[in-house]
MMTF fields as JSON, N, C-alpha, C and O atoms, coordinates in Angstrom:
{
  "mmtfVersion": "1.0.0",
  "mmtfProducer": "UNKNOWN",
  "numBonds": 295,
  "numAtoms": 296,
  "numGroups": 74,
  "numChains": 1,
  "numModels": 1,
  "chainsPerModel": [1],
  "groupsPerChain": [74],
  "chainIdList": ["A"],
  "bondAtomList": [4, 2, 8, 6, 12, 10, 16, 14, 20, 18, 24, 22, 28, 26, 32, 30, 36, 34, 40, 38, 44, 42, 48, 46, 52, 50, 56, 54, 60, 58, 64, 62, 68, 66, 72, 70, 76, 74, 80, 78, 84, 82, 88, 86, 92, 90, 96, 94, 100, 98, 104, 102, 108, 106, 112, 110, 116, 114, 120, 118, 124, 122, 128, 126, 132, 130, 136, 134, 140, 138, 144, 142, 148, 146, 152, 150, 156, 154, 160, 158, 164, 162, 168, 166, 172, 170, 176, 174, 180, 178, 184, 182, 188, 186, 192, 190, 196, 194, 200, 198, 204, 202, 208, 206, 212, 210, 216, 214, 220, 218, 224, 222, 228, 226, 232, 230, 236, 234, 240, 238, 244, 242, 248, 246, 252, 250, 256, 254, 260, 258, 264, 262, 268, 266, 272, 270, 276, 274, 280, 278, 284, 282, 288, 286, 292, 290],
  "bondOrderList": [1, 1, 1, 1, 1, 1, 1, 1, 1, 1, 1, 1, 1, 1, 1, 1, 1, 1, 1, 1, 1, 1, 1, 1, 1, 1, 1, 1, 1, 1, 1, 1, 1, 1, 1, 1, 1, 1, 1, 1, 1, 1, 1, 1, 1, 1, 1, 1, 1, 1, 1, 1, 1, 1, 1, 1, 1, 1, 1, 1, 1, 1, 1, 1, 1, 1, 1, 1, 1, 1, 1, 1, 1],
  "groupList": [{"groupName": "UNK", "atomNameList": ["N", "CA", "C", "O"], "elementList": ["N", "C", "C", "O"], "formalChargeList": [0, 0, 0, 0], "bondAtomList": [1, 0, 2, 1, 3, 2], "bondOrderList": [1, 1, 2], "singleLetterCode": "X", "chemCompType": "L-PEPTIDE LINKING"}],
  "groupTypeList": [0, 0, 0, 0, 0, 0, 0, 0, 0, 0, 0, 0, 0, 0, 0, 0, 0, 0, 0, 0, 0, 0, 0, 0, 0, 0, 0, 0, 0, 0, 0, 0, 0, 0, 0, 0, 0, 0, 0, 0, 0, 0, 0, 0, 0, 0, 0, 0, 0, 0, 0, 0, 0, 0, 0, 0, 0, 0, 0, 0, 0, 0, 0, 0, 0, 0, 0, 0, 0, 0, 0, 0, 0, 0],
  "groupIdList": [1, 2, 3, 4, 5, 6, 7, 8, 9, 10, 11, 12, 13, 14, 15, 16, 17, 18, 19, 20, 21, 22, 23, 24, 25, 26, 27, 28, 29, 30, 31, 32, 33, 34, 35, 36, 37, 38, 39, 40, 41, 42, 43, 44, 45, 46, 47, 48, 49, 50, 51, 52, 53, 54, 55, 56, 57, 58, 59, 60, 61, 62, 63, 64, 65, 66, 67, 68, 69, 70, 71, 72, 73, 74],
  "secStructList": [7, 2, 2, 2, 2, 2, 2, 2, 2, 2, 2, 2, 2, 2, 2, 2, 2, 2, 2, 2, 2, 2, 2, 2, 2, 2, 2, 2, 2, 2, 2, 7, 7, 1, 1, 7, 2, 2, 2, 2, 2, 2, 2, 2, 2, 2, 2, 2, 2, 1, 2, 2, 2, 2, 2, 2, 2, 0, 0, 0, 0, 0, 2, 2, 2, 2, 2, 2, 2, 2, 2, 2, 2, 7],
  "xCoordList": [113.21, 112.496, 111.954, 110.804, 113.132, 112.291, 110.952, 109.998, 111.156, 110.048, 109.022, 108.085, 109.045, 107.738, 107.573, 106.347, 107.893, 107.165, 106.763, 106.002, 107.1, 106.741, 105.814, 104.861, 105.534, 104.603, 103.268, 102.266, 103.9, 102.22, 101.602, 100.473, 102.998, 102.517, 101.243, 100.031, 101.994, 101.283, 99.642, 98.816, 99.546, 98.442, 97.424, 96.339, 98.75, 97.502, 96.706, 95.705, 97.53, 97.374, 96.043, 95.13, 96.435, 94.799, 93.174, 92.038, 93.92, 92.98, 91.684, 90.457, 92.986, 92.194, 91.475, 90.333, 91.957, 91.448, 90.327, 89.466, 90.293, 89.067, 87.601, 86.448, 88.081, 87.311, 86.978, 85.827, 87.459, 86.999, 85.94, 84.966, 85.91, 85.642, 84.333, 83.73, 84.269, 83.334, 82.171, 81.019, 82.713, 81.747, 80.82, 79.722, 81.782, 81.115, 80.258, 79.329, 80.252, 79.432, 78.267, 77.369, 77.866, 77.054, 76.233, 75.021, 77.031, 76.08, 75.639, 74.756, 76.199, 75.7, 74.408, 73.335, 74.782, 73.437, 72.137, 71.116, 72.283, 71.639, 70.829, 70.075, 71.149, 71.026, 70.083, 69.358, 70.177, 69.765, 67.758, 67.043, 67.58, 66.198, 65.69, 64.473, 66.734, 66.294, 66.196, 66.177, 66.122, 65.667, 65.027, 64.906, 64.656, 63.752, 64.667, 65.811, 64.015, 64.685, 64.86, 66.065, 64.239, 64.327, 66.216, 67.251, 66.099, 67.365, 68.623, 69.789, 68.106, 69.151, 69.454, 70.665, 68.9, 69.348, 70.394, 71.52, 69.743, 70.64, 71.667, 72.594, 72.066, 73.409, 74.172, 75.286, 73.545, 74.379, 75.146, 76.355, 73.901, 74.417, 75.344, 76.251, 75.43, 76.52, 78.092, 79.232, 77.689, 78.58, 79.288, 80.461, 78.734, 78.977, 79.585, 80.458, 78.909, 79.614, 80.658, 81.446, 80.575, 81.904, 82.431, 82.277, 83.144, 83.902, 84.587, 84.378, 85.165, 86.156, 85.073, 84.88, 84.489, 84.297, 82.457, 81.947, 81.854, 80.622, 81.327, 80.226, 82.18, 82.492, 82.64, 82.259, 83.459, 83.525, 82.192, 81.867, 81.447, 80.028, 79.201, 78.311, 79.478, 78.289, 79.123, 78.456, 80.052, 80.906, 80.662, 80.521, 80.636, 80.249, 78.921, 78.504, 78.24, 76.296, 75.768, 74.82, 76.125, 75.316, 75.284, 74.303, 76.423, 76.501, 76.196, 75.828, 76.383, 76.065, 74.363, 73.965, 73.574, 71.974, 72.089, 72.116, 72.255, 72.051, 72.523, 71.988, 73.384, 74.096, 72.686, 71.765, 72.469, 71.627, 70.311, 69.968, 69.804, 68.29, 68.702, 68.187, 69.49, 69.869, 69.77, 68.764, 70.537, 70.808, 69.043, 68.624, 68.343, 67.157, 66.033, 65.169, 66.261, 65.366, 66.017, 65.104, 67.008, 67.449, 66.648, 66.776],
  "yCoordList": [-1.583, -2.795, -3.486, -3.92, -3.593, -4.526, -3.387, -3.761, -2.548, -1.22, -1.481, -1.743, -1.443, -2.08, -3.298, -3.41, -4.034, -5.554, -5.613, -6.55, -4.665, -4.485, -4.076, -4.759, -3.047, -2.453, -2.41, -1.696, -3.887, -4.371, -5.484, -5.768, -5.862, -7.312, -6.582, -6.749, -5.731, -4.772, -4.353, -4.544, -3.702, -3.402, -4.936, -5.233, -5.685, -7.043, -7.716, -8.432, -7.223, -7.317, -6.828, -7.378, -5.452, -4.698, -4.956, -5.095, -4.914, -5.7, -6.927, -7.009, -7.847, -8.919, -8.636, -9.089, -7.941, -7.41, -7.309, -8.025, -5.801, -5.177, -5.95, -5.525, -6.958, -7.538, -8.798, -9.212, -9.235, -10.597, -9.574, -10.261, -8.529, -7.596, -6.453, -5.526, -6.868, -6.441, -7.507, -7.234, -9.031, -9.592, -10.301, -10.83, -9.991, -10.359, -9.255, -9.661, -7.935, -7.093, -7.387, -7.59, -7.512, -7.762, -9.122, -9.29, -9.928, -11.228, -11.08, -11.787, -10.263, -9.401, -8.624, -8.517, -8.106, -7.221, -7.503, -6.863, -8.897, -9.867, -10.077, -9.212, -11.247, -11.661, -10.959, -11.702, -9.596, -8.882, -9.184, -9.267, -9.237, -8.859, -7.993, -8.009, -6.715, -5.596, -4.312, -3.184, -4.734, -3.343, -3.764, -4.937, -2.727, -3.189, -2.939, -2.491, -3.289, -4.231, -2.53, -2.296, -1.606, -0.346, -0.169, -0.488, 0.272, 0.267, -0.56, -0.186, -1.916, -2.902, -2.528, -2.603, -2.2, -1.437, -0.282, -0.215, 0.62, 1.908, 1.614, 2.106, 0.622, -0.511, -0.575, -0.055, -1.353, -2.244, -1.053, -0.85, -0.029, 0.979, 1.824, 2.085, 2.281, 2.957, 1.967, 2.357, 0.733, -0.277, -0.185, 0.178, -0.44, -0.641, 0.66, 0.6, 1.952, 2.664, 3.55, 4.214, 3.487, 4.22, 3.037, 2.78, 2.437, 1.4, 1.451, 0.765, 2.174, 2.132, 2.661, 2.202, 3.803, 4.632, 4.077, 4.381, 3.647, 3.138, 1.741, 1.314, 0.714, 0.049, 0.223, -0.477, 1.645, 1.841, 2.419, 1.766, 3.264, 3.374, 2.415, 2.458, 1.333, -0.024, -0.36, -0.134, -0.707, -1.2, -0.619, -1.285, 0.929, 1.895, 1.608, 1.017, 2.064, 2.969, 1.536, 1.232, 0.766, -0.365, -1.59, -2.272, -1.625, -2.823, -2.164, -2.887, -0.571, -0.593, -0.776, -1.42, -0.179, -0.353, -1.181, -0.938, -3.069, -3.922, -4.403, -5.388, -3.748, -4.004, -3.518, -4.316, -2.08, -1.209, -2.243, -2.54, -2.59, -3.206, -4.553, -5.06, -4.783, -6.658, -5.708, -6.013, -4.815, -4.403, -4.16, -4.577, -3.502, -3.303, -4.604, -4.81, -5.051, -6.805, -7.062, -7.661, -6.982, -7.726, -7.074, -7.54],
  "zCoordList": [209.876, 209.53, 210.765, 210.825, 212.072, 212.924, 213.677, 214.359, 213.438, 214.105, 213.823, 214.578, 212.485, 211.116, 211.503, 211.49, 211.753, 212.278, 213.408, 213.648, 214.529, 216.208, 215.936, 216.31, 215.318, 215.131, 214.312, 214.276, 213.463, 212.466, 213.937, 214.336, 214.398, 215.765, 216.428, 216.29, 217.179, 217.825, 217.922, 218.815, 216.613, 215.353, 215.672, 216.173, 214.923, 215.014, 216.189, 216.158, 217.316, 218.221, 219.013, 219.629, 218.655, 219.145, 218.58, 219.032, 217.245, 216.364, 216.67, 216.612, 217.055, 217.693, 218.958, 219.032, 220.006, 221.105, 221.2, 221.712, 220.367, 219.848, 218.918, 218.865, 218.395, 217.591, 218.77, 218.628, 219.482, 220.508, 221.695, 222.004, 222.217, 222.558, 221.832, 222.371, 220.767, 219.97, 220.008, 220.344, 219.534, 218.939, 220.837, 221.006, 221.72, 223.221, 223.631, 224.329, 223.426, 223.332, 222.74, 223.557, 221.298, 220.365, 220.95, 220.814, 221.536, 221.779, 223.222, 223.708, 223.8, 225.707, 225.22, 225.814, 223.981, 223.899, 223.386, 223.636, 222.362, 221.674, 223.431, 223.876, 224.144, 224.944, 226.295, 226.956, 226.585, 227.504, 227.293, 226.294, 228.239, 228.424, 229.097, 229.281, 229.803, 230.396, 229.661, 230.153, 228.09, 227.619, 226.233, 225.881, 225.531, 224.523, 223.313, 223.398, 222.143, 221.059, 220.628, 220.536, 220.413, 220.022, 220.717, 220.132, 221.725, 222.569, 222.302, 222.424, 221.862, 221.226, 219.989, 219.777, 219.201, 217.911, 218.078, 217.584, 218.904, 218.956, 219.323, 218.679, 220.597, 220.984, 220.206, 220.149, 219.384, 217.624, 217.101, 217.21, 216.3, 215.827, 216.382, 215.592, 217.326, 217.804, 217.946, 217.693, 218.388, 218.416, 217.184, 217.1, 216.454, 214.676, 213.912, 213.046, 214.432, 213.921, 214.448, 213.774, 215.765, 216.35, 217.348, 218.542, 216.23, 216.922, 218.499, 219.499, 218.325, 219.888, 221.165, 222.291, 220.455, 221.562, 221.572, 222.651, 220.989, 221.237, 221.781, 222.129, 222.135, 222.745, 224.641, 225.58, 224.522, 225.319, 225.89, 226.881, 225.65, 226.276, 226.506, 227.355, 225.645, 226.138, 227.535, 228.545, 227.696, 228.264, 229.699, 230.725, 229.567, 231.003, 231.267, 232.263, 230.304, 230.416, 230.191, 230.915, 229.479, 228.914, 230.218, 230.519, 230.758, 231.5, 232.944, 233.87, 233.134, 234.347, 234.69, 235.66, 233.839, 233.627, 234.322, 235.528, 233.636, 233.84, 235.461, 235.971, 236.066, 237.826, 237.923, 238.099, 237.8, 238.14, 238.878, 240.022, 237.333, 237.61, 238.518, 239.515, 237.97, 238.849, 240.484, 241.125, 241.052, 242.385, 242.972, 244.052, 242.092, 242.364, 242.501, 243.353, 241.805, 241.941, 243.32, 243.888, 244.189, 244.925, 246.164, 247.296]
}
């Protein structure tokens, strides 16, 4: 029993993570003006449908672009 409750905590835990982490993505990507709205879609969608792991690619590919071009303006 207490396993089962560590382990829904836990659960709920990531949960929230993932979802505070999701919805800061979505409004990073809303927000960008270094790529086009075509590109922002494909964002969403992958965001949206492969939760974890399209998180994690915005997170790599998505935010580094943006160092990318910012390093280049400089």
């Amino acid at each position: 029993m207490l396993l089962d409750s560590v382990l829904m905590n836990a659960l709920f835990v990531v949960i929230i993570i993932w979802f505070i982490i999701f919805v800061v993505c979505l409004v990073s990507l809303s927000r960008r003006k270094d790529i086009t709205i075509p590109e922002k879609i494909f964002w969403a969608i992958v965001i949206f449908f492969a939760p974890v792991v399209g998180l994690i690619f915005y997170l790599v590919f998505g935010f580094n672009k943006r160092r990318r071009t910012n390093n280049m303006n400089n």
